[in-house]
Every structure is written in C-alpha cells, then in structure tokens.
C-alpha positions, -999 to +999 in steps of 0.1 A: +213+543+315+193+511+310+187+513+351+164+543+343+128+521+340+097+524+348+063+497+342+042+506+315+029+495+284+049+484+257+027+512+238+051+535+252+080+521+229+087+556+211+082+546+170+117+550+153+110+587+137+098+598+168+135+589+180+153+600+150+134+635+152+146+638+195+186+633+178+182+654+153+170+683+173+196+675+201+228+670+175+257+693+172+267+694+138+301+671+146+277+645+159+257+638+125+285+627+106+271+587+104+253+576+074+216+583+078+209+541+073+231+531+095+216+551+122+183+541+118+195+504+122+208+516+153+176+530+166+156+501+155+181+473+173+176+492+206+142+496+203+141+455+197+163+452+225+135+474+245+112+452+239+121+424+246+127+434+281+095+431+309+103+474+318+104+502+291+123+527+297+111+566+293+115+584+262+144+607+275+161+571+286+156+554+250+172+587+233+203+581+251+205+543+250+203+548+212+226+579+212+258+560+235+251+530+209+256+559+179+286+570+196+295+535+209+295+527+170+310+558+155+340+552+178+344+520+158+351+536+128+390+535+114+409+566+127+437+582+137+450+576+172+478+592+196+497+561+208+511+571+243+512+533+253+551+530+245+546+498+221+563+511+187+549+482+166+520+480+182+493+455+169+461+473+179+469+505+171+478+490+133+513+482+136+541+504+124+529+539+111+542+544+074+563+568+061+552+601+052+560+598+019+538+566+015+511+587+026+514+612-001+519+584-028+489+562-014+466+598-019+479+604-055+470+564-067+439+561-044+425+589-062+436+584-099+442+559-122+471+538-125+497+515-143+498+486-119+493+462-149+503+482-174+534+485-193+541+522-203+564+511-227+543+490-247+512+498-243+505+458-233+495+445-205+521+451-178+540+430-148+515+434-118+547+442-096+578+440-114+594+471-100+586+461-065+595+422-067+628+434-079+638+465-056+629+436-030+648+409-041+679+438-044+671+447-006+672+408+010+698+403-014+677+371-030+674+361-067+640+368-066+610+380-046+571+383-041+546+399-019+509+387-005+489+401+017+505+388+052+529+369+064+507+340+075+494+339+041+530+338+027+531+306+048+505+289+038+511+297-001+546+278+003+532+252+023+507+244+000+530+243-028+555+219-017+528+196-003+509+187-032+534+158-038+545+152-003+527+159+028+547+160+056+566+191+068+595+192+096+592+217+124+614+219+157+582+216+187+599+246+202+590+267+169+547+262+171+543+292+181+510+309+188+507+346+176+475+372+178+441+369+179+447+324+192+463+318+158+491+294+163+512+283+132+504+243+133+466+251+128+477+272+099+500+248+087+474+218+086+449+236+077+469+240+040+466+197+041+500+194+058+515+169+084+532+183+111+565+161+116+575+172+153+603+170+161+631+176+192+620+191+228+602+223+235+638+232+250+660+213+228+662+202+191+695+188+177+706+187+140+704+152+146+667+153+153+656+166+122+681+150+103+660+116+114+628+130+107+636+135+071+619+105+051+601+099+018+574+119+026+594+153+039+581+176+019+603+207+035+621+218+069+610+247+080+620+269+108+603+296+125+618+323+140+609+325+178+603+368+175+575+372+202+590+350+229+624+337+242+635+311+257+668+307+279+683+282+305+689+245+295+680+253+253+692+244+220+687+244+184+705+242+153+717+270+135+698+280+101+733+276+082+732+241+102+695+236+085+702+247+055+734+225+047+714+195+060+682+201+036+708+209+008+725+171+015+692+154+019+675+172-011+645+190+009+637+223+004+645+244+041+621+277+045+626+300+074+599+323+085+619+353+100+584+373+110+600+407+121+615+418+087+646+438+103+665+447+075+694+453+092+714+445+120+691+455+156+722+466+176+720+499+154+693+512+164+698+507+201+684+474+206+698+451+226+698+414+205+707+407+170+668+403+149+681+381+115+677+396+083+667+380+050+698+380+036+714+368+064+694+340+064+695+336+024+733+337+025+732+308+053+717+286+027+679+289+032+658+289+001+630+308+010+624+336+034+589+351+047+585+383+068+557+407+077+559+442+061+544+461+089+566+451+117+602+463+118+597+468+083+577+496+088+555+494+059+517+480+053+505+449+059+521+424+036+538+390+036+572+397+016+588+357+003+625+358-010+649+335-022+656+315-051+637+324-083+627+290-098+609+290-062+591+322-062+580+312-100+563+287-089+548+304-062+533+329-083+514+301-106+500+288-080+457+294-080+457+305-047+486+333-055+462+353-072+440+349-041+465+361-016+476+387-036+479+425-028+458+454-040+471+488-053+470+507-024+495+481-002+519+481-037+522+518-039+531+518+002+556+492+004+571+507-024+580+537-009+589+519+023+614+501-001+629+525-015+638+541+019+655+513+028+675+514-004+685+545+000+687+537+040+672+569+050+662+551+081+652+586+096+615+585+074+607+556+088+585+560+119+590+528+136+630+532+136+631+568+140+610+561+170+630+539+186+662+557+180+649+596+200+676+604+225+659+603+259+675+636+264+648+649+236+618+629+252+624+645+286+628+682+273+594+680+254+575+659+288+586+692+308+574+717+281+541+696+281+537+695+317+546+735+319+519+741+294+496+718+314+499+740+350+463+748+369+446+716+360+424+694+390+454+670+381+488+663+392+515+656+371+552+641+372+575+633+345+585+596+350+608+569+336+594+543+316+608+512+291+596+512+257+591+475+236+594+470+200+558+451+201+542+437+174+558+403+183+589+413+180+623+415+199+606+403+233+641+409+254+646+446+238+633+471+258+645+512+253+646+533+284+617+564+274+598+591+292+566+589+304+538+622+315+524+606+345+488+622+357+466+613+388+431+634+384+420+651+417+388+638+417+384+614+389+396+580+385+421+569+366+400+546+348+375+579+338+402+597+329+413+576+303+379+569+291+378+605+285+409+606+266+400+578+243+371+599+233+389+629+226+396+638+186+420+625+185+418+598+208+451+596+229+455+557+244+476+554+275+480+526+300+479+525+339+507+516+357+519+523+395+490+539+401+491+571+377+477+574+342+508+573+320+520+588+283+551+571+273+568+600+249+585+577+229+553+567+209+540+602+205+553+621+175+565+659+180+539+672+158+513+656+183+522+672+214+495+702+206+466+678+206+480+659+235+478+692+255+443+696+240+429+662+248+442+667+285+432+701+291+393+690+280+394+654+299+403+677+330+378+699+321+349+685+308+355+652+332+357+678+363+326+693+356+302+665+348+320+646+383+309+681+400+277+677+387+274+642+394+279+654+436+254+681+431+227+658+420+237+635+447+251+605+423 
C-alpha cells in the first residue's frame, strides 16, 4: 500500500475527520468494534508518519494505510485462538487452556462480589487464601503452601529471603538455564542481590562439588530442574535425595525449582520420561518446591511454593509477598484446577485430556473434516504428525497425532495461513514438508465446525481476491 505515491503538496494530507468520515462510510458493522479514541490515535500516527515522508500518498491510499493499521491493531487484542500447531502447553497461544469449570467460576467472581478476604464465619477480616494454600499443600503432600503470580517470581521471593543474611547461593552450571522471552535464571537470581556460587561442569556436577562450595556465606542450594532441554552422553548430577541429605548435614536450606508442575507420574498419560512431582521431591528431603501453574498443571499463570511451613511463613511476611501476590481472578481458577486434581478427574483438564486422545479418534474426525471440505481450489491429505508437551516442558516426549495437511491451488502457503489467522476465530497452523498443516491433537472436538468454516472462507475469499489480482494484472 505505502508504494501507491504520488508528488504533491503536503496540503494534500487529508485532515483526520476527513479520514474518520471515509471509515465510517466504508465499515461493516463487525469492523467498528474499537474504541472511537483509540482509532483516532491511529489515524493521527499515520498521518504523522505521511508526513514525514518526501511523497503523500492519495486519499484512497491513506484510508487504507490507516484501515490495515486498525486491523493490524484490532488483531492485537486478547482472543480466542484455534491452536492446530500440535504444542499442548504452548507459550504463545497462553499456555494450558483451563478447565471448563474454572471458566464458569472465573464469570461468577469476575462479575460479583466476593469473600477473598473475608471470613464468613466471623464476619472479620478473612485469610486471603486459606482454602487454596491448604487444598495445595494436601495435593504436593507439603506442610504448607503459597501461591504468587509465576514461577519466576516464586524464585526470586525465596531467593530474596534467604539472602538477606547471606549472600551466596549454590547452583550446578548445568542448571542456568535460559527460558522465554531471553530470561535466563542467573540474571534473575542476581538481580534479587544474590551471588551465584557455580559450581561442577555444564556436563557433570558431583555431590562432592557442592559439598565444597558450601561455606559461611551459603545461603541455600538450589537445583533447577532441566524441563525445557536434556542433556545425554558423558552427564551427571546428584540426585535431589543426594542434595537434600547433604543441605540437611551441613545446615543449608536446599530448594528445587521443578518448573512443569506434573502432579503425577508422566508415564500415565502416555509420555515417555518420568517429570518429578512436588511430593516426590518434598519426600526426598527438599524444603521448598516451586512450579508454574499453567504448564502441566493446567491452570492460570501462577508460581505455586511448597514445603515446610515455618518456611512458607516466612515467605508470606516478606514486603515483597504482597507485591507478587495473585488477584481474585487467578485464586478462583487455580482453585478449581485443584480441586480436579484432588478428586483426579484428570479428564476436565484440557492439557492432559489432550495429550491422552487415542490416535484412532484424531484420525476418524481428520477424515470427517476432510469429507466435509471436498470441492475446494485445495488439496488435502490426512497426515502423521508428533505432538510436544511445549511450554518448556518434557523436551524428549513427543505423542504420535494427526495432522489435516492442505496445499492451495493457487495460493501460497504462506497466504493461506495469513488468511486463516484472520479468520474469527483465528486457526494458527505451522508449515512443514511443504503443506500447510492442522495437528488434531491441539484442536478440541467442539472446534472442528469453525475449523471447516475458517478453511472453506480462506479458500474462498483468498481464491477470489488471487483471481482478481491476475485480472488486474498484479
């Protein structure tokens, strides 16, 4: 769009009602759903953009560079998505889905008051999240438990509070791992006031080596759980019941950040490694454990701590707990999402239901799909495809799945996807062996209608407007 220019006076830049009257005349009523404010902040940082440029576009060019910014921005907006990418936990698509029933409880609180610091009983003020600290501490079988708002933050708050007297913690130099977005866990360590004691190879770590690391200013050991890589060949490190028994002798407090937050054992849902559990680790001696709450999990965002309660007192009187803490909205979820695992009803819970479909049931609903989707300008094959946990987590699992694989008659696969992404909802695919590919085992049931929608108008709409484009000799 911005190639359509011509030289003329900058007293041709269209004033900004002239542009808002051209969209309102040319929007559907879908289209007008963005705050009136917001789009004239739009319109005026095109129109800066316009001139600071030596050409000015023609008035029909200006409405659409403001209108693809309007959609460009709309599309920016928090929605739904159809994830056909085959990554359960998958980070950009906001981790695991919660359970239906979270849903329904996160409408009724969201929209009402409630007792989150209230006791009924009483009348007095309440325990912020007594229920849920204890139906946790139940689940990873600790003495007590807590919750902030990610597991990063969960690390930080126990860093912090074991370095205010001493200042340096132990960690193996095959455990600084680096996780999304560049974070890696020894910038987030010292950037609590901590020094890193490294110790062992990036390969190899004995007992022994922390063992000689531990000196007057050892504040705690801590070990992090490798969960979004893996290492094998010449390797070693110590067990956490290993850890744990040395901290105990030498009188340091040992913390293991377990990330994943299976709570229970992997093989039983078809995957192929043992994940660690809390209480697994809890039983092995460790004092504290910290885990993410939307990752195998399966609930909200949250950074869950468990283990001994004099610990996780102190914890919570720390300042910066109340800074780290949860809202309302992320209490009433995970509390649903524990109470399923209580009750292990692992079926409500998307991200282990969805890894445990037969393939048998993927590849009977990819073959109604693809019968529904006969006569399009497309082809399209059922394939074979391996599924991944995600969300940096279980990097050597993978879960044989079904994938719809499409290749556009006259589009490329790179437009065809663009046009699914802008379908309501968007449905996100990847590329792979030259096709365009759904993997099944990411797409719930009740989505398959839209999936059939979204593909029937990308052939569609996409066919015609790549007709047009020949016509007018593009």
């Amino acid at each position: 769009m911005r190639n359509k220019v011509k030289s003329r006076s900058r007293r041709a830049i269209p004033a900004v009602n002239k542009i808002l009257d051209s969209l309102g005349e040319q929007a559907s009523p879908a289209r007008t759903d963005l705050p009136r404010p917001l789009i004239v902040d739009v319109v005026r940082e095109e129109l800066a953009q316009i001139r600071r440029q030596r050409e000015i576009p023609e008035f029909d060019a200006v409405v659409d560079l403001v209108r693809d910014a309007l959609e460009k921005l709309r599309a920016s907006r928090i929605q739904p998505v159809i994830n056909g990418t085959g990554i359960v936990v998958h980070t950009n698509l906001g981790r695991s889905p919660l359970p239906q029933g979270a849903g329904e409880v996160l409408r009724n609180v969201a929209s009402s008051y409630n007792n989150i610091e209230l006791d009924l009983g009483s009348g007095d003020r309440g325990d912020r999240a007594g229920y849920l600290e204890r139906a946790l501490a139940v689940l990873c079988q600790a003495e007590a438990a807590t919750i902030v708002n990610n597991c990063a933050a969960a690390l930080v708050l126990i860093v912090r509070h074991f370095v205010q007297k001493k200042n340096e913690v132990i960690i193996s130099r095959g455990e600084l791992i680096q996780i999304g977005g560049g974070f890696r866990i020894g910038e987030i360590l010292e950037s609590s006031g901590v020094k890193l004691r490294e110790v062992g190879a990036t390969n190899k770590t004995t007992l022994s080596d922390y063992a000689r690391a531990i000196g007057k200013q050892t504040a705690l050991i801590l070990k992090v759980h490798r969960s979004n890589f893996f290492m094998s060949g010449f390797v070693e490190s110590p067990s956490t019941a290993e850890l744990a028994a040395l901290a105990q002798k030498k009188r340091v407090p040992f913390v293991e950040d377990l990330g994943s937050g299976a709570m229970i054992a992997t093989e039983e849902i078809g995957l192929h490694h043992h994940e660690p559990t809390p209480a697994e680790s809890l039983k092995a001696g460790a004092d504290l454990v910290c885990f993410s709450g939307d990752k195998l999990f399966g609930g909200p965002q949250a950074g869950i701590i468990a283990g001994k309660e004099p610990l996780i007192a102190a914890l919570k009187s720390e300042p910066l707990f109340r800074a780290l803490r949860c809202d309302k909205l992320v209490f009433a979820a995970l509390q649903t999402t524990v109470d399923l695992h209580l009750n292990q009803v692992m079926s409500e819970i998307p991200a282990l239901a969805l890894l445990q479909i037969p393939k048998d049931e993927l590849r009977a609903r990819a073959a109604a799909i693809v019968t529904r989707l006969q006569g399009l300008p497309v082809r399209i094959t059922i394939g074979t495809g391996t599924a991944k946990v995600g969300g940096g987590t279980l990097p050597k699992s993978i879960v044989p799945s079904i994938t719809i694989d499409f290749l556009p008659d006259d589009l490329s696969l790179e437009v065809f996807s663009g046009s699914l992404r802008r379908s309501t909802p968007p449905v996100i695919g990847y590329i792979g062996d030259g096709r365009f590919k759904l993997d099944l085992r990411t797409i719930f049931s009740h989505q398959d209608d839209l999936v059939i929608d979204a593909i029937r108008t990308a052939c569609t709409t996409s066919h015609h407007e790549a007709h047009k484009g020949h016509e007018d000799g593009i």
